[in-house]
N, C-alpha and C positions, 0 to 999 in steps of 0.2 A: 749456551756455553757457561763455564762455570765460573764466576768471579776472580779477576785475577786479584782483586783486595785481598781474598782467605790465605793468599801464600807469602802477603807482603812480608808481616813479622815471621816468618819462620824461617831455619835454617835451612840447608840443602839435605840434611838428614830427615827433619820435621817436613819437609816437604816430599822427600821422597815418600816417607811412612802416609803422607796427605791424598796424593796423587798417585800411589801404584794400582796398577789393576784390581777390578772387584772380583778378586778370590779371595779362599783362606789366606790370611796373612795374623804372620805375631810378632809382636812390635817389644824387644827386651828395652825397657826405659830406664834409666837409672834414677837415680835421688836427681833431682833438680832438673831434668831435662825435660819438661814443659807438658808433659806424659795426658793430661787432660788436656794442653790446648791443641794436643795435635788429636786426641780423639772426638772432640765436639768440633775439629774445622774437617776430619774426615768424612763425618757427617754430614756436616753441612758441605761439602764438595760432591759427595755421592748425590745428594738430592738438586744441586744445582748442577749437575753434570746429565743428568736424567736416569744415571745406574743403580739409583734407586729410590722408592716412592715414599715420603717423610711418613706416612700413614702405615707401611710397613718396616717401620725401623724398630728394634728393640736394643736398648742399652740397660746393661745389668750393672749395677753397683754393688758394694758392699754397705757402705752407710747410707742414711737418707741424706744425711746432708753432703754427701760428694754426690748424690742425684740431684740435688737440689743446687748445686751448685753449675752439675751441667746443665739445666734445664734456664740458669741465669744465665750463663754462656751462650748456650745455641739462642735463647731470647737476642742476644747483642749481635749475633750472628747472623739473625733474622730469618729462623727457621723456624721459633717457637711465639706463640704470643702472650703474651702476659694475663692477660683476660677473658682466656679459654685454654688454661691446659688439659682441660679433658678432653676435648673435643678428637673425634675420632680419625681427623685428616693429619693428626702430629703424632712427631715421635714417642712411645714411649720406653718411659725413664724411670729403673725403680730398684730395689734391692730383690735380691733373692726371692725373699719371704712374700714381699708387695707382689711381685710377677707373677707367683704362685699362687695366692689367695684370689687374684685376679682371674686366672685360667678356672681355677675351680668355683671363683662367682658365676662365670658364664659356662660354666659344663651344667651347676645347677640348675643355670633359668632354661638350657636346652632340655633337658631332662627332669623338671622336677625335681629334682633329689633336695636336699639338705647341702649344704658349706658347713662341718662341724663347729661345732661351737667351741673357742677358746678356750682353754683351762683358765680358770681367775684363779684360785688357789692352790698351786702348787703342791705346798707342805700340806695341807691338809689334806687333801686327794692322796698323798705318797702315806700321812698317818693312815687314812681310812682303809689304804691298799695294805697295810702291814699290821692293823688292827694292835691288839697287846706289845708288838717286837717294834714298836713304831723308834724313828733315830733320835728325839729332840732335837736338841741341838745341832747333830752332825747333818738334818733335814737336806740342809744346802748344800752342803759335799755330794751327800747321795747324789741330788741331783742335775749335779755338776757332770757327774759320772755317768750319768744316764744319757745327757746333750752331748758327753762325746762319744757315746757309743751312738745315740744317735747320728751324728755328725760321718759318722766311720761306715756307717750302712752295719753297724755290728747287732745282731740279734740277741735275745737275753742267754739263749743256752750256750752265747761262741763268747759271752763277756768275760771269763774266764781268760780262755783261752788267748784271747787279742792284748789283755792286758800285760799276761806273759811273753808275750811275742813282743811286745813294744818296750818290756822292761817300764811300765808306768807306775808312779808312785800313787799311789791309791791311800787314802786315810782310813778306809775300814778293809775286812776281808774282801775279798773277791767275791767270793761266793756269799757273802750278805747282800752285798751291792748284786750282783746278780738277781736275787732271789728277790728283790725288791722292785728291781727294773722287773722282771718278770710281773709279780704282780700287779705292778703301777699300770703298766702298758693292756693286761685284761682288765683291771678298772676303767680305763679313758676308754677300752673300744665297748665295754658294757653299758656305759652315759653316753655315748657317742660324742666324747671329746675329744680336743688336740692341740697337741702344744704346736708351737710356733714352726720347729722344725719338720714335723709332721703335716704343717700345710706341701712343703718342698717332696717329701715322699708322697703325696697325695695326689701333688701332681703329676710327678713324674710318671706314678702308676695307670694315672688314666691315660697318658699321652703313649706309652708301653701298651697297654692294653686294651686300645677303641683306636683301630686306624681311622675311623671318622675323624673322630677329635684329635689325632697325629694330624690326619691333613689338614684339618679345617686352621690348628695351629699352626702349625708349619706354613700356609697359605699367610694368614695374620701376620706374622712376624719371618718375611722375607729377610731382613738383613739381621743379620746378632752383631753386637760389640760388647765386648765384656770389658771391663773395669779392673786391675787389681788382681790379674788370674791367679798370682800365684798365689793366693789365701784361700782357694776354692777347695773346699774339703771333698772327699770322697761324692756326700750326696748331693752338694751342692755341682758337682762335675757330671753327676750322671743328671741331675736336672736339663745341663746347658747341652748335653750328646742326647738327649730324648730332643729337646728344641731345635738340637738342629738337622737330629733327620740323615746326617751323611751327607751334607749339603755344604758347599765350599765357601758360601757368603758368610764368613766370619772376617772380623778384624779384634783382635785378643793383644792386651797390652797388658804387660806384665814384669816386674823384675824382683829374678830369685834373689839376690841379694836384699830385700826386704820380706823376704818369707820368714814370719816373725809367728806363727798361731798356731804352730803343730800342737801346743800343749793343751786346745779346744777343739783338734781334731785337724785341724788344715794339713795337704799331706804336699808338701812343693814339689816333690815327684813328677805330680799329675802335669804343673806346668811342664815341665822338661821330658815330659811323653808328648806332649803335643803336635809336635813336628811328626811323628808317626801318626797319629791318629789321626791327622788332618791330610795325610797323602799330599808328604813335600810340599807343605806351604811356603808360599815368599817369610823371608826372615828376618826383618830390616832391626837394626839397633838404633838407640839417641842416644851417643856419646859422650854429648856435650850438657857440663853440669854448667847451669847459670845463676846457681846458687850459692855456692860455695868459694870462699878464697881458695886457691891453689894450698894457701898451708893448712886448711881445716882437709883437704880432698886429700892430701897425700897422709894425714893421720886415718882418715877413714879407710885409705884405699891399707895403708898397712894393719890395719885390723883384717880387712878383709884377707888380702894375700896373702896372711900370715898363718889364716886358717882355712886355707885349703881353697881358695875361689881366687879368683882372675877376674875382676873388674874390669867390664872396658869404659873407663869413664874420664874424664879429663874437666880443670875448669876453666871458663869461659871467661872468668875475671881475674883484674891483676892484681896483681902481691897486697896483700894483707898484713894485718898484725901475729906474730908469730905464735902456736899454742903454745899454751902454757904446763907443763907438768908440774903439780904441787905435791911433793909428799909434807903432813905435818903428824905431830906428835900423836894424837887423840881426836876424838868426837869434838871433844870442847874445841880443838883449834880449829879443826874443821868448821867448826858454826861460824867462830871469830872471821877465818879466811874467807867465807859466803857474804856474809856480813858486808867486810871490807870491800871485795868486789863487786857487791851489788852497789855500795854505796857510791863508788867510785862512778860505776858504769853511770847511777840516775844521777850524778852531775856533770856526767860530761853530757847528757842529750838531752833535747827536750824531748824526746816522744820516747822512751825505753821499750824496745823489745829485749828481754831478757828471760831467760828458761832457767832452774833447776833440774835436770834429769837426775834419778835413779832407778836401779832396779827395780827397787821396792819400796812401798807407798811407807814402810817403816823408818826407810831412813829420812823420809819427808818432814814429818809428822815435824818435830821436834826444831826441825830449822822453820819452817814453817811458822812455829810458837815465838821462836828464836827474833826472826825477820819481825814480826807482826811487834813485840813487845819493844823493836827496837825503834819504829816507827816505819817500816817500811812498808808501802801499798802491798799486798799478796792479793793476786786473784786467780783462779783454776781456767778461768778465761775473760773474756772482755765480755761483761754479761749483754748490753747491750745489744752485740752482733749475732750472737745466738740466740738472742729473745728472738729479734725478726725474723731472721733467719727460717725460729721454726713457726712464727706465726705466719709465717709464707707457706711456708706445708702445708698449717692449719686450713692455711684459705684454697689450698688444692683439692680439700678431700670434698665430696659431692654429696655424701650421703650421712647418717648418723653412725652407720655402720663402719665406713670409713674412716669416720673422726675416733670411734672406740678403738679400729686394730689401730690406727697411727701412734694413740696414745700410749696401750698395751705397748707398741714395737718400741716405741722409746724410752717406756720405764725397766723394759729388759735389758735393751741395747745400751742404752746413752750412758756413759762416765761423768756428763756436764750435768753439774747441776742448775743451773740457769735450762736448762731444756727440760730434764727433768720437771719443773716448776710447772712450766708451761703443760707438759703430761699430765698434771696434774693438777691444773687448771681445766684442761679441756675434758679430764674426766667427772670434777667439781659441776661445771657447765653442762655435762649431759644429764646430770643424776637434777640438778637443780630445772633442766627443760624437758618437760613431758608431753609438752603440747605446742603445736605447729610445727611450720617448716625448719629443720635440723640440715644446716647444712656446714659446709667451711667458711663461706663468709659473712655467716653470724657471729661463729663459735670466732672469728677472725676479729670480729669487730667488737664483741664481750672482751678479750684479750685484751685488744689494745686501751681499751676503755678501762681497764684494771688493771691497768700494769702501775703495780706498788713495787718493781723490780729496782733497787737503784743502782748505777752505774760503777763499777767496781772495776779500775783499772790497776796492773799492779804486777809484780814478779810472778810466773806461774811455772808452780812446784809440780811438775810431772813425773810420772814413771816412765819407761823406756816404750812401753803398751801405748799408754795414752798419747805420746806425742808423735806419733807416727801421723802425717800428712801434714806436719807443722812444721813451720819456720823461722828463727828469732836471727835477731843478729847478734847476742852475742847466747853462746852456752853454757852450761856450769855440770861438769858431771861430777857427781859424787860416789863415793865407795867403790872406787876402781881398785878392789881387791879381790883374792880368790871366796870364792863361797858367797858374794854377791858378783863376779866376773869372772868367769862365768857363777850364774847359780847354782848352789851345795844338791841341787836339786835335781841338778841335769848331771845321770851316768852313763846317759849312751852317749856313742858317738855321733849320732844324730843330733840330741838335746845340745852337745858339747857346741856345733858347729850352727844349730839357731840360737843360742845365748851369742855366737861370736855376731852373726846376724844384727842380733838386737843392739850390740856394741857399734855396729856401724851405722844403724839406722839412728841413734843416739849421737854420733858425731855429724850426722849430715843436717842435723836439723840447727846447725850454726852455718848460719849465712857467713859473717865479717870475722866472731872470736872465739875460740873455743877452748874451755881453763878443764883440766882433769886434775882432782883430787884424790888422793890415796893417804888411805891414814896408817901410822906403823902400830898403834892398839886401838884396841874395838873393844869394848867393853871390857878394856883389862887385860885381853887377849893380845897376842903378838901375832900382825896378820901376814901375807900373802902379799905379793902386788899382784895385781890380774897379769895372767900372762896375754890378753889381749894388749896391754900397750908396754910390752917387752921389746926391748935393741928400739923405741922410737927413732923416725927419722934425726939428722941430725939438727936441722930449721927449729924441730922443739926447743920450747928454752923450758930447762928443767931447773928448780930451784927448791930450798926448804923455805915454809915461811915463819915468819918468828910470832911469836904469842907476847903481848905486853902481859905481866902478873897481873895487873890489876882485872880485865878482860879474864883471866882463867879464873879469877876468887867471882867474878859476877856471874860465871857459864857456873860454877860449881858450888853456887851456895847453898847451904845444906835445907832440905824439906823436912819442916817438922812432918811426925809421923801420922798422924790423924789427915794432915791436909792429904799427905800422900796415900791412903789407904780408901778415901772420899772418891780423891780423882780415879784410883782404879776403877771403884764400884762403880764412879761414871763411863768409865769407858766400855767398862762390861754390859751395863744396862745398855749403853748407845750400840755395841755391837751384836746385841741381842736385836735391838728394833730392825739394824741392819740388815740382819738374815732374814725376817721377819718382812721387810719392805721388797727385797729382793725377790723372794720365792711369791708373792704376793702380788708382784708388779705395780707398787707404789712407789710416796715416799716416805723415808724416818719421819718426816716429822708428821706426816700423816699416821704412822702407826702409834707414836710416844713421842711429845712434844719434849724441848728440853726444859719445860718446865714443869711438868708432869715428874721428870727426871728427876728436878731438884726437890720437890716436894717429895718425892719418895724416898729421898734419900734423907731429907731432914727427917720425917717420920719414922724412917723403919719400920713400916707395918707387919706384922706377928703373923697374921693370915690371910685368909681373900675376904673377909669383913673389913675390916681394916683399910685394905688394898681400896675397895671398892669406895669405900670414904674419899680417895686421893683420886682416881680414873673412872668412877661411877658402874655397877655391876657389869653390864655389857663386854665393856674394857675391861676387867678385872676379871673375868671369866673364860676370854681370849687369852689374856696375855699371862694371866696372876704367875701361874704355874712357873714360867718361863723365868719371870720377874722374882718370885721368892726363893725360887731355883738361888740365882744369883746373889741373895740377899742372905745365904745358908740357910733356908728355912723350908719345912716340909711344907707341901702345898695342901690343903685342908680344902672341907668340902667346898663347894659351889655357891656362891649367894644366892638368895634368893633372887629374881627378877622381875616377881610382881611388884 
């Protein structure tokens, strides 16, 4: 019988969702209603109830580290152990990508065949495929564009066509991008390559196409739970309906009101088809938010019901501190009022949780400089907790091969740079080991044996994107105006109603206080207020805030012109490496350190002779083009390399 402890802490919602019958069932969770602990005590009830066998479990994630997270969980749970998670008698737990590379390692060792090989460089495979018309710069967009038509199940001749159909705002023509996906896609199947998305089409096709390997699957992975559904994009959907066969042992937890990714293909539809496709599954909701004050839930729930969704959500805690609605003058007062509020917040606690949300990493940037020069800690996270975090990955992975895609999956995936680091460490570590045993708990114990990482706790400046699964107690949203709230970007009615999304998932990640800022000029301009927080409750306490003169002469002292024209070139140079690291699957500072930077910049070098002087021929014959690009200067022949 199955542990009456698994249902101690849970509500009678949490416990219904725990303990109902092993059918299809889908669990709508809201922000803060426990939505992981009641999916890893599901689990672990199913295998302590005997309805199902830990060895045939599969749980699908979106990130590694909300796998990695259940995998901490069901360990405490005591269904996982900590010093054997390979081992074939436990559950597995993995994203997308990992489950798929996984089916198609063992279709290959059934059959002899190949697992294609990675693409390592992206841009340069998309130059080679497009020869003379190659994009430079734009490399990244193209293939931006390409991951979401991959993502959409879209082939290159219908890319046209779907782009107009979704009204998508695309940076080049249509029909270039097309023409390009088309050639890319007969490059990689002429080298027998594949990018990361095309492990998930890989699979899906053989499991579609060899009832062998349907059932022998299907047999393997008796029970699914999926994670997150409503972010599952088209391919990612027809992956999870090839797994499961038609088969009712599902438990799917999901809430559309955080479907936040349509703009990388996610289509939240597919959740709210579910209940048909699954032939009237159980439909249980968690109602109850235990996150949020009452006055941060009812700003959230009025964004939501104000564009068009019905929340059923409620908090679980009492009365709070009241939000705050700030309009001020300008950008500058804006910084001053962040300023003030942060300052306030890190003396009233000793352990500050505290968040900056915005839309966009642009309006970050500058508070950020803001914060930092004023003495305030800034960190993007707690590096610490992420270093281990993924040197716990590291120590999962069995093989060399595994340490390679973990590392690729997080130079593509990860937004942290602390994780990042460690990706690039463990690819540092393979390229430096060529001989003996390659496993995870070398590359695990090289890691911790070099961690020069230091401990950076601090305010962390997020976008609306990146702080999803996060929690602070207090919040700080900025540019609560039209054309960042919603974005200038979103014209359908669709985009209109996931930016209002994004607006709520942005208010729920305040547990205790949550301050909305709105400025009346933006660069001079006379703006908008976001109609997402229009008629606020009445509980808001709205107010202007005042600017001391002294405080606007220090936000606005004037930049000689030289410095200012320096720092652009640096920013240009630094968002070149970025494209450059990205399509690449590294990091910046692995492609152009920023002192490479600086020396290029003191120099000015005239050609790739020159160049090659400051990053050595190699480097300078990679990059020069890109770099003298930026520096206004024609790129000149090749150096020599003898």
């Amino acid at each position: 019988m199955p542990n009456e402890a698994l249902l101690a802490d849970l509500d009678d919602d949490q416990r219904r969702a725990v303990t109902c019958a092993p059918s299809a069932t889908i669990v709508h969770a809201g922000a803060g209603s426990g939505k992981t602990r009641v999916l890893t005590h599901r689990i672990a009830w199913r295998i302590a109830d005997g309805s199902a066998d830990s060895s045939r479990v599969l749980a699908i994630t979106f990130t590694r580290e909300a796998a990695a997270e259940m995998r901490r969980r069901l360990r405490t749970l005591g269904v996982t152990r900590h010093d054997r998670a390979g081992d074939s008698d436990q559950p597995t737990i993995g994203t997308f990508h990992s489950v798929a590379l996984a089916l198609l390692r063992r279709r290959a060792s059934d059959t002899s065949a190949q697992v294609p090989a990675i693409v390592g460089n992206r841009v340069a495979l998309l130059d080679q495929a497009m020869g003379e018309n190659s994009f430079g710069r734009q490399s990244a967009a193209v293939l931006a564009e390409i991951d979401w038509a991959h993502a959409r199940i879209v082939a290159p001749e219908r890319y046209e066509i779907e782009v107009r159909r979704t009204a998508r705002n695309v940076p080049l023509e249509p029909a270039r991008v097309a023409a390009a996906y088309n050639a890319y896609e007969q490059l990689k199947r002429k080298r027998g390559l594949a990018d990361l998305d095309d492990l998930i089409s890989l699979a899906t096709r053989a499991i579609n196409d060899r009832p062998d390997f349907a059932a022998a699957t299907r047999f393997r992975f008796r029970h699914l739970f999926v994670d997150e559904a409503q972010d599952m994009n088209p391919l990612q959907y027809a992956f999870f309906e090839a797994l499961r066969g038609n088969r009712d042992d599902v438990f799917i937890v999901g809430d559309p009101l955080q479907a936040i990714y349509g703009w990388n293909g996610a289509d939240p539809m597919l959740f709210r088809s579910l209940p048909d496709a699954l032939n009237q599954p159980t439909v249980l909701s968690l109602p109850n938010n235990y996150r949020c004050t009452p006055q941060v839930l009812d700003v959230a729930t009025h964004v939501a019901v104000n564009n068009g969704s019905t929340p059923d959500v409620q908090s679980r805690r009492s009365n709070g501190l009241p939000v705050e609605y700030l309009e001020v003058q300008d950008e500058f007062d804006e910084a001053f009022a962040v300023r003030q509020l942060v300052t306030q917040h890190i003396q009233q606690v000793t352990n500050p949780s505290l968040a900056i949300l915005a839309r966009t990493n642009a309006l970050l940037e500058p508070l950020s400089r803001m914060l930092s020069s004023a003495g305030v800690p800034v960190a993007s996270r707690r590096a610490s907790a992420v270093r281990t975090s993924a040197i716990d990955e590291v120590a999962e992975c069995r093989t060399r091969h595994d340490l390679t895609v973990w590392a690729a999956d997080v130079i593509v995936e990860s937004t942290d740079n602390d994780e990042r680091v460690v990706a690039e460490q463990v690819q540092a570590y393979l390229r430096s080991s060529t001989q003996g045993n390659i496993d995870g708990r070398s590359a695990a114990a090289y890691l911790r044996a070099s961690n020069t990482t230091p401990e950076h706790y601090g305010v962390e400046l997020l976008t609306f994107h990146s702080a999803k699964g996060r929690e602070f107690s207090r919040v700080i949203i900025v540019g609560a105006e039209r054309g960042l709230m919603p974005h200038s970007g979103a014209t359908t009615s669709e985009q209109q109603r996931e930016e209002a999304r994004l607006a709520y998932v942005a208010c729920t990640r305040a547990a205790d206080h949550l301050v909305i800022i709105r400025v009346l000029r933006r660069k001079g301009r006379v703006t908008t207020a976001s109609p997402f927080f229009a008629d606020l409750p009445d509980t808001v306490h709205r107010r202007n805030q005042p600017i001391e003169p002294v405080a606007r002469v220090a936000f606005a002292r004037p930049v000689d012109p030289g410095v200012a024209a320096e720092r652009e070139l640096r920013n240009r140079l630094r968002e070149v490496r970025n494209v450059i690291a990205r399509t690449n699957f590294t990091l910046p500072e692995a492609v152009l350190s920023d002192a490479e930077i600086s020396r290029i910049i003191t120099a000015q070098p005239t050609d790739m002779t020159e160049l090659a002087r400051i990053l050595g021929p190699l480097t300078a014959n990679r990059l020069g083009a890109a770099i003298l690009r930026e520096l206004h200067l024609p790129p000149t022949t090749a150096v020599n390399q003898s």
